[in-house]
N, C-alpha and C positions, 0 to 999 in steps of 0.2 A: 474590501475588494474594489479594484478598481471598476470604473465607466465599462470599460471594454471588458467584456468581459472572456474574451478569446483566449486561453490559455496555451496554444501552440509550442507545445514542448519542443525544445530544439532537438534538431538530427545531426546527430555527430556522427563522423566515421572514426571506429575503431582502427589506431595504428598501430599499436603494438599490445602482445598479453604480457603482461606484468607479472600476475601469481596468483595463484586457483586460492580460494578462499573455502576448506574444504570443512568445517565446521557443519555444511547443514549438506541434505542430499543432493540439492539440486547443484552443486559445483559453481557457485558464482564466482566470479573473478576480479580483481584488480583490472583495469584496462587502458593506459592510455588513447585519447585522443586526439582530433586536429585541432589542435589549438585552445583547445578547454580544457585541460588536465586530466585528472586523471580520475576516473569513474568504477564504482561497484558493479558489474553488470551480469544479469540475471538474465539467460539464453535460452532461447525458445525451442531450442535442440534436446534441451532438460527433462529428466520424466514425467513432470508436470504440465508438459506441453504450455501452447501459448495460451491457454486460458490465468494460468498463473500472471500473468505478463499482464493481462487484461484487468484482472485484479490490484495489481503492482499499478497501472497508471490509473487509473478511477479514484484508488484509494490516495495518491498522493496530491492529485488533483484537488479532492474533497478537502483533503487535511491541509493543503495551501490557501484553498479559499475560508478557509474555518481560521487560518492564523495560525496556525500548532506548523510544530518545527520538524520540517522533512525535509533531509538534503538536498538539493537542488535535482529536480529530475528531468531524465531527455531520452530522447530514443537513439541508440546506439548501432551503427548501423557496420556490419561485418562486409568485407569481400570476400572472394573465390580465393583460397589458400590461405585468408588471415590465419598466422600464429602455425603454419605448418610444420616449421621449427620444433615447434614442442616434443619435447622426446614420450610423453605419458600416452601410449594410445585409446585411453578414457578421455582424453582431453581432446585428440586428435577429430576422433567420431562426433565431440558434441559440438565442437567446434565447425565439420562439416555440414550439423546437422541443423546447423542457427546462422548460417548466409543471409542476409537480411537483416532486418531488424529487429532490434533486443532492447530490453530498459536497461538502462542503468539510473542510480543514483551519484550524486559527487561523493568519492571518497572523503572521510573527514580524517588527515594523518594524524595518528595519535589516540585516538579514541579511544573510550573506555567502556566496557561495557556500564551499565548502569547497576549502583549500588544500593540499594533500598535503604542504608544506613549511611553510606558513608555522601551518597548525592541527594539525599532527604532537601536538603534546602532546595534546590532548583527544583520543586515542583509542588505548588502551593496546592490551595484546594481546590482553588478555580480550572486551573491547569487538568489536576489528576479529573476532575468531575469531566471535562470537554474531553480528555483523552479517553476516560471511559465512555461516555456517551457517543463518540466516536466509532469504539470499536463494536459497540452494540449494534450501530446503525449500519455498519460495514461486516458485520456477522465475524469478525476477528477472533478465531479461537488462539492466536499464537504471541498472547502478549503474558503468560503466567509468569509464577514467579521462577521455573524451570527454563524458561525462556523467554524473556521480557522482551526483547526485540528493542529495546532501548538503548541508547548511545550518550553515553556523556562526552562530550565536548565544548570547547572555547565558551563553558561557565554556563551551559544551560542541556536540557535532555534533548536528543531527536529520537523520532520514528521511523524507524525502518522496517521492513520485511513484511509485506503485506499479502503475498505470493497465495498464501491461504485461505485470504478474506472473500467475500462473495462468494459461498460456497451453493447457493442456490441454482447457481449458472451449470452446475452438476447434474442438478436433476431434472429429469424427463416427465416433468410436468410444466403448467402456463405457470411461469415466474410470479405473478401477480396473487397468482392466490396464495401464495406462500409470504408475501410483504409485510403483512403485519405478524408472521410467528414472532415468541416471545425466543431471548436469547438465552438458555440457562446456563450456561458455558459463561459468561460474564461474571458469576461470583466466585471464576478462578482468577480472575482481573489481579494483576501486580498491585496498579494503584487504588483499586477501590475500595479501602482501607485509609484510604488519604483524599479521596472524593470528597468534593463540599455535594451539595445536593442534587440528583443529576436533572430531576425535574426540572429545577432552576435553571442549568445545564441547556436543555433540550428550550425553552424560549429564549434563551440568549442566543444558542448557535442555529436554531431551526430557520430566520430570518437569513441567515447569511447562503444557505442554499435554495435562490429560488431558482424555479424550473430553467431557466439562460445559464447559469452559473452550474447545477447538472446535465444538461447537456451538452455543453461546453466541457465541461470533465472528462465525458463520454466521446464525444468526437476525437480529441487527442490519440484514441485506440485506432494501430495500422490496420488497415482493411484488409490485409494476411492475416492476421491471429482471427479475423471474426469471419466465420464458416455457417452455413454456407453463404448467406447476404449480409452484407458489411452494413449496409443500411436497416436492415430488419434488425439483425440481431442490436447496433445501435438502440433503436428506438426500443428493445425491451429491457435494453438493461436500464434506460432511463424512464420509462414508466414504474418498473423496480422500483427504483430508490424513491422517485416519487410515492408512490404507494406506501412505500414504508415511511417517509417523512411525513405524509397525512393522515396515514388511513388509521388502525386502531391503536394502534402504538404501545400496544404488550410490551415489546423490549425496552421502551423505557421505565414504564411500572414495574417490569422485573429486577432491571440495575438498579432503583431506586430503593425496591425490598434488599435487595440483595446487599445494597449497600449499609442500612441501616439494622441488619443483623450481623453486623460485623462488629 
């Protein structure tokens, strides 16, 4: 991680839609850009509202400054009538309803989804342990082997689709006290089966997020998606993860059981 640790996710404007990517509920899309290509982008118009969105940049944030492979991400910014062309009137409405700004990830052309057999080599142990220790820490129910949210590409895996994660930000209680639950959802994990130890795991990468480099993650969220104060609810999502990166640390003892009864 570098000095600075400001991670200011660039703002692109959406030029043109490309092609609904209708695989999962939320409708994400192909998107052309100004001058950046061409981008995955996940719309706050979506039925997951913008808390997903919130999710989506914390988490790629995390996993950039962790070193783990997630396509280049920005916040993608729609105008009045973008894509009114489209003849789908499901696409028309969500489209109306995500004016602003939206995540996207870089498209990666080609990709594949990720094969547990046939992409085994690109992902050692060190790797799967950090990807798992990862999602434990991001409360990632959406990386199974039903749907791995994984990408193979130009000779190595990325991470995708994180829309799910931080699921805590749901509920109607102080976030903080819920920081250290254990994860039991983790030993449906893709990789953890191919994890080296995540203990291990957890003091190698625990270092690389200190408190500047999570709230630096956290700042990158548009002050539209966070209701009702951009600055409060900031500062809880980052005592959050703090809390869970110090406090008792259940979810890692549980990936760690979890892993070794496999």
């Amino acid at each position: 991680m570098p000095e600075n640790v400001a991670m200011a996710l660039p703002l692109l404007v959406a030029t043109r839609y490309v092609l609904p990517l209708r695989e999962g509920g939320s409708l994400p899309a192909i998107v052309d850009t100004d001058g950046s290509g061409e981008y995955v982008v996940k719309f706050k118009g979506a039925g997951q509202g913008p808390k997903a969105l919130v999710a989506e940049v914390i988490a790629a944030n995390l996993a950039s400054a962790l070193g783990l492979p997630v396509p280049a991400p920005a916040i993608v910014e729609l105008a009045e009538g973008f894509g009114e062309a489209e003849p789908d009137p499901e696409i028309q409405d969500l489209l109306r309803g995500s004016v602003g700004k939206n995540f996207g990830l870089a498209y990666l052309p080609g990709a594949l989804g990720y094969d547990p057999v046939a992409d085994a080599s690109m992902i050692d142990a060190d790797l799967a342990a950090a990807i798992v220790w990862f999602d434990a820490l991001i409360t990632n129910v959406d990386r199974g082997p039903r749907n791995p949210n994984l990408l193979a590409w130009d000779g190595k895996v990325w991470l995708i689709d994180h829309g799910v994660a931080l699921y805590f930000q749901y509920l109607e209680v102080d976030w903080q006290t819920r920081a250290g639950d254990a994860f039991p959802q983790i030993e449906q994990h893709i990789l953890l089966g191919r994890a080296g130890d995540i203990r291990a795991a957890h003091e190698r990468l625990r270092p690389l997020l200190m408190p500047d480099v999570v709230t630096a993650a956290v700042a990158d969220v548009p002050d539209e998606w966070l209701d009702p104060s951009p600055a409060l609810m900031r500062e809880r999502y980052v005592r959050y993860l703090e809390a869970r990166l110090d406090g008792r640390l259940d979810w890692v003892e549980e990936a760690e059981r979890a892993r070794r009864s496999r």
